[in-house]
C-alpha positions as CSV (number, residue, x, y, z in Angstrom):
1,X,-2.8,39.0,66.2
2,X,0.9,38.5,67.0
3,X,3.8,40.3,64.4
4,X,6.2,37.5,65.0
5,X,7.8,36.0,62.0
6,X,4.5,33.8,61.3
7,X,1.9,36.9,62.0
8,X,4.0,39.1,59.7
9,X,4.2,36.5,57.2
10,X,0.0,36.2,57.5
11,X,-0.1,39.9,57.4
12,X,2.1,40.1,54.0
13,X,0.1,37.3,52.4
14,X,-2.9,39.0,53.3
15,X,-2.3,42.4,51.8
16,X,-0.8,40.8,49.0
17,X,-4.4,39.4,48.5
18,X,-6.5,42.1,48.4
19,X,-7.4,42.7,52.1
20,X,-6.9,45.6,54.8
21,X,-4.8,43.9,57.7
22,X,-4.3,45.3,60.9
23,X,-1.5,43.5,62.6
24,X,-1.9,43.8,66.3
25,X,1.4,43.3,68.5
26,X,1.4,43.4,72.5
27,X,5.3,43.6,72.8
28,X,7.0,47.6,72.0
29,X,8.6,45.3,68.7
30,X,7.9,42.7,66.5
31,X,9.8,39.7,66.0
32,X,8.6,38.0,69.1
33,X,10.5,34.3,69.9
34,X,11.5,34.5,66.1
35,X,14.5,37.5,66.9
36,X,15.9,35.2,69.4
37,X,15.8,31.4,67.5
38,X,19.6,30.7,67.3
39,X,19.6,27.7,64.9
40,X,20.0,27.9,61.6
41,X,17.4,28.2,58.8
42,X,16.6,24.8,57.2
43,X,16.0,24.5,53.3
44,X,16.5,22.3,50.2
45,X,17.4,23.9,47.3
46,X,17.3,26.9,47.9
47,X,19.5,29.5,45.2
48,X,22.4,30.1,48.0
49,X,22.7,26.0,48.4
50,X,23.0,26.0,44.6
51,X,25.1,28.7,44.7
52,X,27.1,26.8,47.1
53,X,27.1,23.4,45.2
54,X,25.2,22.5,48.6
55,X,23.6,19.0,47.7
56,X,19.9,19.7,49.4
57,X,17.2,17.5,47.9
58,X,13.7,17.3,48.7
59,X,13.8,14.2,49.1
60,X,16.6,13.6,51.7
61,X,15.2,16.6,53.8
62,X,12.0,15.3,53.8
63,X,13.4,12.4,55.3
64,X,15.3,14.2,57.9
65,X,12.5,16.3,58.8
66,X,9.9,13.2,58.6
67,X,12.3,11.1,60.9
68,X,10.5,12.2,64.3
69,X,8.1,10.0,65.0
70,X,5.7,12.4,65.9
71,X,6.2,14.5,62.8
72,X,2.8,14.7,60.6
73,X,3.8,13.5,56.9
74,X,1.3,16.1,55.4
75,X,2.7,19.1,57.4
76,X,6.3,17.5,56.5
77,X,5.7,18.2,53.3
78,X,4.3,21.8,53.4
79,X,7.4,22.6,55.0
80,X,9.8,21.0,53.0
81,X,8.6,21.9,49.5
82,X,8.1,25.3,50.7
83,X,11.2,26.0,52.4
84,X,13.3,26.9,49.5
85,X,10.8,29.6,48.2
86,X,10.5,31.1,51.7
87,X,14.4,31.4,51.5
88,X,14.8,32.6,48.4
89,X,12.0,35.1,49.0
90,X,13.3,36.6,52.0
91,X,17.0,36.9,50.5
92,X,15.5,38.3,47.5
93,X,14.1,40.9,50.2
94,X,17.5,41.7,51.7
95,X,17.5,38.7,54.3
96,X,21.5,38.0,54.9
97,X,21.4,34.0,54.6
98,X,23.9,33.5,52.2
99,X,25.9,31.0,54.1
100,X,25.6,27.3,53.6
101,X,26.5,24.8,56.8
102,X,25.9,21.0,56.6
103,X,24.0,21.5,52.7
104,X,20.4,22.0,54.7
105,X,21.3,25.1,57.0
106,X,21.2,28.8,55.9
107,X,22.7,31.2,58.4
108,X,23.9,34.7,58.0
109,X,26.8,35.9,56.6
110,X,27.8,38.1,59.6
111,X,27.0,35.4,62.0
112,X,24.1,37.3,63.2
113,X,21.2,35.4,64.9
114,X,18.9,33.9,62.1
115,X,15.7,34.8,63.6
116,X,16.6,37.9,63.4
117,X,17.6,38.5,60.3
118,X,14.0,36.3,59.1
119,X,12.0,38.9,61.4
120,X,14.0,42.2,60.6
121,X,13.3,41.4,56.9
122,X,9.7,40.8,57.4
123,X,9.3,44.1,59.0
124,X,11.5,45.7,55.9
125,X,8.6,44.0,53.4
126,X,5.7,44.8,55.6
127,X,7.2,48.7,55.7
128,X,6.0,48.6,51.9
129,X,2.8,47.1,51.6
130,X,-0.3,48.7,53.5
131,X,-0.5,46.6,56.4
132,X,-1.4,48.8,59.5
133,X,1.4,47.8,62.5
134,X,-0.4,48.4,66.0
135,X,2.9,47.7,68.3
136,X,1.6,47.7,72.7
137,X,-1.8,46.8,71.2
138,X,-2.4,44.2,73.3
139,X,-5.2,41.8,72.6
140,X,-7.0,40.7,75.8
141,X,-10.3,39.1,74.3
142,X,-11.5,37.4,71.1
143,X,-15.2,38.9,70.0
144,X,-17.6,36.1,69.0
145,X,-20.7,36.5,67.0
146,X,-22.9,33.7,65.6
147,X,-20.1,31.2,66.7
148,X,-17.6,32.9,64.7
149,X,-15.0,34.7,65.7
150,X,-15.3,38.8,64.6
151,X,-13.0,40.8,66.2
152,X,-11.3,41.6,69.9
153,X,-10.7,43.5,72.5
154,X,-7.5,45.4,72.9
155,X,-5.3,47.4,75.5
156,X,-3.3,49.9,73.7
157,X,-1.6,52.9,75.8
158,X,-4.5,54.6,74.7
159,X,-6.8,52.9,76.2
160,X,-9.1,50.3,75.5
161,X,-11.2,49.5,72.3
162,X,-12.6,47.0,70.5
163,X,-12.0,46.1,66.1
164,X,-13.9,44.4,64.4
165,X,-12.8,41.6,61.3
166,X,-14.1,39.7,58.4
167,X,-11.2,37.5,59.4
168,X,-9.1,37.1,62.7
169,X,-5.9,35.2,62.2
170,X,-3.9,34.2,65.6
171,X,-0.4,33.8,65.3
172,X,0.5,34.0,69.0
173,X,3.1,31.5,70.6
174,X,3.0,32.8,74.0
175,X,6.5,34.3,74.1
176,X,5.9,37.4,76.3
């Protein structure tokens, strides 16, 4: 539920495994929050920072990223020693983030917004896997059964209906 950059990434890893995925989206496009996030995309060594002769360790981005105080160490380091296959996987897919700034920040070439690129390029690499794309589906109720969530209840311009799941995955952040 939710084909913002994190839904469409759940959707991807999903197929990728095996599974049909229905990706439900309320809005008429996906990208949600994600198509307008300015900033830049942070990485360590990632193959444009390389490229670049960018000096991006793990190490000194995890300290960066670690140095809120509220910052979880364990989810620190997911990020971090993630963040430079999740770059090099989404320029390998056509994502234009080929420019360096300040060794940890990818941005676009054209000086396009990031998010944008990120969620126009998951859309390209969902447009080749399986993944069924429902955009104005809107969900309006989780199904329970046994304690568990099974399914929902969605608005389309249809009408309503209800799906039912082996798995749910919610990856809404309340942008519309």
């Amino acid at each position: 539920v939710g084909a913002g950059s994190a839904g469409m990434t759940a959707a991807y890893a999903a197929d990728a495994a095996g599974s049909q995925v229905l990706l439900l989206e309320k809005m008429d496009r996906v990208g949600g929050a994600g198509n307008y996030a300015h900033t830049n995309f942070p990485v360590a060594t990632s193959q444009a920072q390389t490229a670049a002769g960018a000096y991006a360790s793990y190490e000194d981005f995890y300290n960066i990223s670690a140095s809120e105080s509220r910052a979880d160490p364990e989810m620190v380091d997911l990020l971090v020693s993630n963040s430079s296959k999740a770059a090099d996987w989404l320029i390998d897919n056509g994502a234009d983030l080929g420019t360096v700034q300040k060794d940890y920040n990818l941005k676009p070439t054209d000086g396009s917004i990031p998010g944008y690129q990120v969620c126009t390029t998951l859309k390209k690499i969902l447009d080749n896997t399986r993944v069924e794309l429902r955009l104005e589906n809107e969900v309006t109720e989780l199904l329970y059964e046994n304690g568990r969530v099974c399914g929902a209840k969605v608005t389309s311009p249809g009408g309503e209906y209800e799906v039912r799941a082996q798995a749910v995955i919610l990856t809404t952040g309340g942008f519309s």
